[in-house]
VOLOKE-855574 format. One record per atom (N, C-alpha, C, O): residue in one letter; x, y, z. Coordinates in pm, whole numbers, plus 50000, padded with zeros to 5 digits. Layout:
N
aXYZ...
# end
This chain:
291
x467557652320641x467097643520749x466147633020693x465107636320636x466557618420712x465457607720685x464507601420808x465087596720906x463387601320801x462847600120894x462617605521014x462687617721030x462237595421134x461697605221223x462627593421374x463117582221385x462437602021433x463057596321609x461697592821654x460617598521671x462517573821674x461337568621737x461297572821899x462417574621947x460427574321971x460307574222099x459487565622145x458407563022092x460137558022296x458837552122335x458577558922456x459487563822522x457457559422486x456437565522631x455917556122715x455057548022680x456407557022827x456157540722950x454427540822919x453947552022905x453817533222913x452417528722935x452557528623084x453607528423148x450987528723140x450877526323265x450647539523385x450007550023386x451657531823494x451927542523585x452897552423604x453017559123707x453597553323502x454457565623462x454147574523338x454797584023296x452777568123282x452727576923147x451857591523194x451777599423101x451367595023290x450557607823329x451887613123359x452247622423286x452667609323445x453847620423480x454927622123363x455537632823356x455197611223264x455897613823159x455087624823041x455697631422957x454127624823054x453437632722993x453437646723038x453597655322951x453317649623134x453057662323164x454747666523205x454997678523218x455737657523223x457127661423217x457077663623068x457747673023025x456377656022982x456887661422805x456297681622794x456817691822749x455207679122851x454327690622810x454977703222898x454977714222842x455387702523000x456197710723076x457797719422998x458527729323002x457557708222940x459437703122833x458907709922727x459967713922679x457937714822644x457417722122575x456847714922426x456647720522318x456617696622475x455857685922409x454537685022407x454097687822518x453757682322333x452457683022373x452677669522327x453477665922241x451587659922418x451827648422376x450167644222413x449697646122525x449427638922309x448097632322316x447697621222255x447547619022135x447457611522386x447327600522396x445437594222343x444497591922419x445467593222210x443437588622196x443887568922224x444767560422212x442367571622272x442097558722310x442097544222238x441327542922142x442767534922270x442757529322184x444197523922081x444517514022016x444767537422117x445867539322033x447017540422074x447277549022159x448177530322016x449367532222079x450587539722009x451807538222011x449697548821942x450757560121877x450057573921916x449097578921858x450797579622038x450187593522020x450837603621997x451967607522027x449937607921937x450627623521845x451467630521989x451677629422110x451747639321847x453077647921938x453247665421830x452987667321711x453717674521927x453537686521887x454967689621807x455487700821811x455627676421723x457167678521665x456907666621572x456597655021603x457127672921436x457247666921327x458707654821308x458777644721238x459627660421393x460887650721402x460437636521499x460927625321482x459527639621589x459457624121630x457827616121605x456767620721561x458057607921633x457147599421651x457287585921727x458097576621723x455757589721822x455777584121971x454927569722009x453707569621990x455517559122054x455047546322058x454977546322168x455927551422227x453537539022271x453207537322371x453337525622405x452757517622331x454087520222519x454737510122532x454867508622694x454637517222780x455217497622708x455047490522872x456627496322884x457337496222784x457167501723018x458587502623055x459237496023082x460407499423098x458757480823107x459327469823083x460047464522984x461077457922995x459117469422825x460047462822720x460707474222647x461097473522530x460817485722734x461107499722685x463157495622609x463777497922505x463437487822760x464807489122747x465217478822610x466067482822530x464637467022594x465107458322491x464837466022363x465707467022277x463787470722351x463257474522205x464117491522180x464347496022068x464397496722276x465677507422217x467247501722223x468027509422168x467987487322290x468647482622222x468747476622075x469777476222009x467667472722042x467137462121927x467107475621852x467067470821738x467087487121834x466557495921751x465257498221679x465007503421571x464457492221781x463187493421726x462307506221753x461247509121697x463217516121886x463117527721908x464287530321895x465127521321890x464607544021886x465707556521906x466047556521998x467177552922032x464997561422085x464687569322251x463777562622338x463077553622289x463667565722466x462887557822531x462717560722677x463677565422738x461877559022723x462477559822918x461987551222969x461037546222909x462367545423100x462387533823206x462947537723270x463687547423279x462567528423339x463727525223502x464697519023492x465027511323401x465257522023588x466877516123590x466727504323611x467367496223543x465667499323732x465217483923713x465127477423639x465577466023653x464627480623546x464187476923399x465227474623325x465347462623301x466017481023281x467307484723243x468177474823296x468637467523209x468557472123421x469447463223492x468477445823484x469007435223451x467607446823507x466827434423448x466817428123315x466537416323296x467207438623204x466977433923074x468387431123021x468707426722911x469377435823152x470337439523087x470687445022995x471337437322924x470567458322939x470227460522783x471597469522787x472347475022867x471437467422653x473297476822619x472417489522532x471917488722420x472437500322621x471877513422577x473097525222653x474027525622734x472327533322562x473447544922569x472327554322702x471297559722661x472657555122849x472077564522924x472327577122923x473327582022974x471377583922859x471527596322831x471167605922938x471737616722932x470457604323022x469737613023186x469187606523264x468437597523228x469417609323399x468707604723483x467677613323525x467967620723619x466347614223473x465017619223492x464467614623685x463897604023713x464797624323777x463847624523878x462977626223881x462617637123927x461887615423827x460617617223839x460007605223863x460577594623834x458917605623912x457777586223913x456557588323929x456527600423904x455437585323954x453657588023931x453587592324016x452427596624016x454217596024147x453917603124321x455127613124339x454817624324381x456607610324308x457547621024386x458447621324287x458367614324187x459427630024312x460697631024251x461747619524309x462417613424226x461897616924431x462377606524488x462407592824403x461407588924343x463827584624403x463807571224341x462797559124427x462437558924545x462597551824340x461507543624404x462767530824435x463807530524369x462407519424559x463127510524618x462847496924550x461637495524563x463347486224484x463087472024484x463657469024620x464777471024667x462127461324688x462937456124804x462647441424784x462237436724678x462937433724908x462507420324969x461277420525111x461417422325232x460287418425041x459477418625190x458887409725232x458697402225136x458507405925311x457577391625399x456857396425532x457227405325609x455517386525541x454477389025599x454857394325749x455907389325790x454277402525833x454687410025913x455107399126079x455887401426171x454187387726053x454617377626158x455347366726117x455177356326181x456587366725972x457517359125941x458497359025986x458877370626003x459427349426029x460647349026101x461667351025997x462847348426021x461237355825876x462907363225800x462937373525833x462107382725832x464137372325871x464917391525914x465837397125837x466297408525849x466177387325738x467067393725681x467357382225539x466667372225525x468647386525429x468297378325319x468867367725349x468877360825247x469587359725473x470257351425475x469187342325511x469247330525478x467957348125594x466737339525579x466157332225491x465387322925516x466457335625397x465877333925267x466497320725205x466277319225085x466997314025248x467607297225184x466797291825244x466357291125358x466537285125080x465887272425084x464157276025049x463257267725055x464017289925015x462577298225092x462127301024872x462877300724775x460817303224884x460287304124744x459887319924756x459277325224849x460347325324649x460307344824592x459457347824480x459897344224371x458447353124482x457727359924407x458027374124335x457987384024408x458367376424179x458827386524169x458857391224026x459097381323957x458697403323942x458407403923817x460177402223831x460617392023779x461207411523900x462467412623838x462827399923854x462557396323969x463277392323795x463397377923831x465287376123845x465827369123931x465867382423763x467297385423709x467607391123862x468267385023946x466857406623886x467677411923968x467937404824060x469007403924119x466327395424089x466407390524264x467317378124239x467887373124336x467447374124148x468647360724165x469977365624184x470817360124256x470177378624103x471617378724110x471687386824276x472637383424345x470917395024322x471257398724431x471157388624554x471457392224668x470767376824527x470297361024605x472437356924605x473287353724688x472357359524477x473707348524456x475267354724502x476257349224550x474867374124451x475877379724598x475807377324708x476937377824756x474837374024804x474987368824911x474847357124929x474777352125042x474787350524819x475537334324833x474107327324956x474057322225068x473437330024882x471577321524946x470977315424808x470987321224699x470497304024830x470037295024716x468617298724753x468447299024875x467527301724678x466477303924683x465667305024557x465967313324471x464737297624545x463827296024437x463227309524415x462677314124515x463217316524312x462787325524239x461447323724100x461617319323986x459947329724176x459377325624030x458847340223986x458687349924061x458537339623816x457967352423801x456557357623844x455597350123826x456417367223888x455077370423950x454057379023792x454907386323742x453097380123731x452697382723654x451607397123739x450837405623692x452037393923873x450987408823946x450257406524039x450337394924080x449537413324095x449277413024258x450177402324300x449927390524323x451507410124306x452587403324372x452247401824539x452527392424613x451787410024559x451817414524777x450437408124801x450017410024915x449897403324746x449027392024799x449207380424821x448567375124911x450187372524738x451017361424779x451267357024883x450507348224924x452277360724961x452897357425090x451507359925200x450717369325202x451567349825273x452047333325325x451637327525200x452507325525116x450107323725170x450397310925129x450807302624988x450777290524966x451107310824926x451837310524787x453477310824781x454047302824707x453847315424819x455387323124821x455877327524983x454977332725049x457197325925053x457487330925162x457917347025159x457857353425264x458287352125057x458467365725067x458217369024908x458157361224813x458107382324911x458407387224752x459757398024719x460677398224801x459827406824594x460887409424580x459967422124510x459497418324403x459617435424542x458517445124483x459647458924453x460817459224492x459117466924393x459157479924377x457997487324479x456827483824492x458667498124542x457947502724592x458207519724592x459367523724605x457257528124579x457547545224626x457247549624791x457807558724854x456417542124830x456457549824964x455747540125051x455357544925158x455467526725027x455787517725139x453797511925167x453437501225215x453117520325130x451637520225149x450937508625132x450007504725203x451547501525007x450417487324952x451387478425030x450987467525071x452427481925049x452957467325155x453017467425300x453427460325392x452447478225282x451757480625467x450357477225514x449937473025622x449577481325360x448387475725383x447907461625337x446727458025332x449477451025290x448937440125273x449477432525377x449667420525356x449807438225500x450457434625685x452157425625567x452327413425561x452877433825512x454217428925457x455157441725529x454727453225539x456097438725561x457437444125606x458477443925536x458557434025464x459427452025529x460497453325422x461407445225454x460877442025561x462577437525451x463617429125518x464717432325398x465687424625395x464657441025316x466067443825292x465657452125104x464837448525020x466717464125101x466427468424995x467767463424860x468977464724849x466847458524791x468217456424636x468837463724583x470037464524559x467567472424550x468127484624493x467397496524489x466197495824516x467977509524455x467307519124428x466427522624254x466737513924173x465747530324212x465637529924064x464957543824026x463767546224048x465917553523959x464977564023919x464757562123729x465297552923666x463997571023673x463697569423530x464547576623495x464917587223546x465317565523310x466177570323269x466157571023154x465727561823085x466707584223095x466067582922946x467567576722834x468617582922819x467347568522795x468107557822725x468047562122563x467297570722517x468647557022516x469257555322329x469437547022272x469257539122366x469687540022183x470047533622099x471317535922044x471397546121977x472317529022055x473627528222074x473497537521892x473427549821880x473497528821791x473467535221645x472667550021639x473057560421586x471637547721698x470897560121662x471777572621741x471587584321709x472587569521829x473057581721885x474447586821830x475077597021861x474777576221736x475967583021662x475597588621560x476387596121503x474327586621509x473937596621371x473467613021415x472577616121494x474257620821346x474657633621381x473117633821438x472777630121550x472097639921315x470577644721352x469877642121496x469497650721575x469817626721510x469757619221594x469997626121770x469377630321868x471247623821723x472057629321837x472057643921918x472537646722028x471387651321832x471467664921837x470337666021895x470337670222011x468817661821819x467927655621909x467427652621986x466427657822035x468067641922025x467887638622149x468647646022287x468357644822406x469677653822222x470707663222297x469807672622360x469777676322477x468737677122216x467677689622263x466547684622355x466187691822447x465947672122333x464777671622453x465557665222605x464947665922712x466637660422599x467777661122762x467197673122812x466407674522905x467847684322711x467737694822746x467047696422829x467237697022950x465807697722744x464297701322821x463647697622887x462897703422966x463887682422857x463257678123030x463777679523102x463057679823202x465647682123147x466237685023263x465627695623300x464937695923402x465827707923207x465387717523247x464007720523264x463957732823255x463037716823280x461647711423310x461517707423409x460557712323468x462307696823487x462497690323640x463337702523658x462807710623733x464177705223624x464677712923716x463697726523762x463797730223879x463187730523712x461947741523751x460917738523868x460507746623951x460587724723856x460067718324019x460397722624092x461597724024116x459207727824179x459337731124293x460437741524303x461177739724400x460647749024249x460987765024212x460047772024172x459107766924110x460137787124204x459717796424155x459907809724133x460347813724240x459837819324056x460627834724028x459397840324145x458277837424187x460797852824165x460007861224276x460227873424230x461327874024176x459497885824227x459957899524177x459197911724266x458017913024302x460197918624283x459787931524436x460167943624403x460677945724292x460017951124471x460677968824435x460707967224585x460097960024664x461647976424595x462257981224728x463407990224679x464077992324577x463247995724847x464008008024855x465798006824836x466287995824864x466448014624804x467638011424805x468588011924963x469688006924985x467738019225050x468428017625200x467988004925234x468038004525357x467467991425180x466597982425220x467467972825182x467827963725257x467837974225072x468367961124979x469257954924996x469707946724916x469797957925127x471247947725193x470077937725260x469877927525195x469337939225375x468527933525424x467827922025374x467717910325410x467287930625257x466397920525189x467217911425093x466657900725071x468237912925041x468937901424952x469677895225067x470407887025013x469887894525204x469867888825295x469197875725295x469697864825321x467697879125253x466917869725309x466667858625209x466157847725236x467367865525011x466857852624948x468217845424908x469357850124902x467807833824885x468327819924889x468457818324764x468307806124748x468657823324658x468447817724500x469737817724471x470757822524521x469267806924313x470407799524281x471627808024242x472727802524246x471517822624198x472477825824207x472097843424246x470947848024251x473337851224271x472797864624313x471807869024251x471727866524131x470637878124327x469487885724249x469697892624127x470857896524118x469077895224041x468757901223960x468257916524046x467327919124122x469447924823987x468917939924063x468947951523946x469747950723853x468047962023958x467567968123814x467107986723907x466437987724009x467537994423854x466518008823888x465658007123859x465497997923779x464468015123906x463358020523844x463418029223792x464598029523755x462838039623750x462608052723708x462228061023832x462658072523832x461558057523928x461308062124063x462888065524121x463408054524141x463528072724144x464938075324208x464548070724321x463458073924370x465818058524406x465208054624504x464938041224511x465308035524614x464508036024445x464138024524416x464388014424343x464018015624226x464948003824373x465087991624299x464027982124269x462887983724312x464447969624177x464017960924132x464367948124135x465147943724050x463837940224235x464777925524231x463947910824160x462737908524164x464737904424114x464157891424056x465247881624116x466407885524122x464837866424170x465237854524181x464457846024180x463247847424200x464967837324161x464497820324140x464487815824262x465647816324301x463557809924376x463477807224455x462907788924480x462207782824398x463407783524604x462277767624605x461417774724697x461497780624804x460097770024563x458877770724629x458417770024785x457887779324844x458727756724842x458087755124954x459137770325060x458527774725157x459927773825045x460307785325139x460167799025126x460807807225192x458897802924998x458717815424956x457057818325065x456627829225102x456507805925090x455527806625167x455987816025294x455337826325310x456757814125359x457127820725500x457787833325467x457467843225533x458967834925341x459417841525270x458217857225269x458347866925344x457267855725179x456577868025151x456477878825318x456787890025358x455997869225357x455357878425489x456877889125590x456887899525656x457797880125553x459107889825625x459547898925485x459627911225488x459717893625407x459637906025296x458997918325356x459547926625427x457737918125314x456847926325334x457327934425466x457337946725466x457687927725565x457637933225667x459027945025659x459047955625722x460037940525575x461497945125558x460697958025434x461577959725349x459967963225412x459357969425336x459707969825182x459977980525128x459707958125112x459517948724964x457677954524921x456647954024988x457877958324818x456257961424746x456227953324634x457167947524580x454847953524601x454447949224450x455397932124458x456007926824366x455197926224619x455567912024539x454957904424424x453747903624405x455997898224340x455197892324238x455937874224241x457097872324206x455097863824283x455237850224287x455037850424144x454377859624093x455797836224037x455687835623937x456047815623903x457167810623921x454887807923855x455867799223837x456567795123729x456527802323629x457477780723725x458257782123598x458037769823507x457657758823546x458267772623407x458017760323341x460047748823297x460367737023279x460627759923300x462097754623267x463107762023301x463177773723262x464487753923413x465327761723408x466477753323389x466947743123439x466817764523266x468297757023186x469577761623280x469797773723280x470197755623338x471467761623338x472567760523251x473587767023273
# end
């Protein structure tokens, strides 16, 4: 093996959740101040801290291996990369975040056909033209460099934002008038680097792990003893991904069950257990599940 797999790590507002998706994934990744190389708990890579903006050009260009962004990003740069996963994740939810079109809450656009003849504020500058020119509306497009949603009125008639859940363009009195697109984070390649065996294998293994890392969200293992006149009842009641895990004890009489459960329905879950007479519940959470 020569060298090492470059990675880049979004700077910003995705690098706390890319981080703790690495560390979940079984990465330790530490970021010192100052510094846009942070260590990492794997001698095979080495990690460049970088805006997710120029994530997508610089792993076409091969100046990284690996990399993650948004699909926004990605479709903005147009970049010819190899998409290797689609990572559900962003700095607030698992949910994809929206590029929309929005304008001030007492503007008479309702929609994008409003929009001729009208001036757009917007970092994606690509997307919002080409989605301007499918619907066949001529509209001036400029780049916004940030505090985009302060603009409109008197700068710009609408803008063109990313948004997760609607909050800063509610609290800057802006309304949505139409969504472009959707965008979740995607972890991308470098067309060359992914045909070199090592490489490839690689990057095959941390897919892996971060899928299986998100996929452990909001799951959790559950483990009980109960009686064996019980155990129709009670595997009744769980929901996991696939049949329980069922085991004797040494107690004649008694079983042993394990499943993988989503979290938010083990809350209501315990208490009818219990009641179906389940002992020794044991909640557990997870860090990765491979299927």
């Amino acid at each position: 093996m020569a060298g090492k797999l470059k990675l880049g790590i979004p700077a910003g507002s995705l690098q706390e959740a890319t981080i703790q998706l690495f560390k979940k994934a079984g990465f330790n990744i530490a970021v010192k101040e100052r510094s846009y190389y942070p260590s990492i708990n794997d001698d095979e890579i080495e990690c460049i801290l970088i805006r997710a903006q120029e994530i997508p050009r610089y792993v076409e260009e091969g100046v990284l291996d690996l990399g993650l962004s948004g699909k926004d990003w990605i479709t903005e740069n147009n970049s010819d990369v190899v998409e290797v996963a689609e990572l559900k994740y962003s700095k607030i939810s698992k949910g994809p975040v929206r590029f929309v079109i929005a304008v001030p809450e007492n503007s008479s656009i309702r929609s994008v056909k409003d929009l001729e003849g009208k001036r757009i504020a917007t970092e994606l500058v690509n997307v919002t033209k080409n989605y301007l020119k499918k619907n066949k509306v001529n509209a001036e497009v400029e780049f916004s460099w940030g505090a985009t949603e302060v603009k409109p009125p008197r700068l710009v008639d609408a803008i063109a934002e990313l948004t997760e859940t609607g909050s800063s363009l509610r609290a800057n009195n802006l309304r949505i008038v139409e969504t472009i697109m959707e965008s979740t984070t995607r972890l991308i390649a470098n067309k060359e680097s992914y045909k070199e065996k090592w490489k490839k294998e690689k990057i095959e293994d941390i897919r892996l792990l971060l899928q299986g890392a998100l996929d452990a969200d909001e799951k959790v293992g559950l483990k009980m003893n109960v009686k064996e006149s019980d155990l129709d009842k009670i595997v009744g009641l769980l929901d996991g991904m696939k049949s329980p895990t069922v085991s004797h004890l040494r107690l004649k009489g008694w079983l042993s069950i394990e499943v993988i459960m989503s979290e938010k329905s083990v809350r209501e879950l315990i208490p009818k257990l219990k009641k179906m007479g389940a002992q020794d519940i044991i909640e557990y959470p997870l860090n990765k599940v491979i299927h």
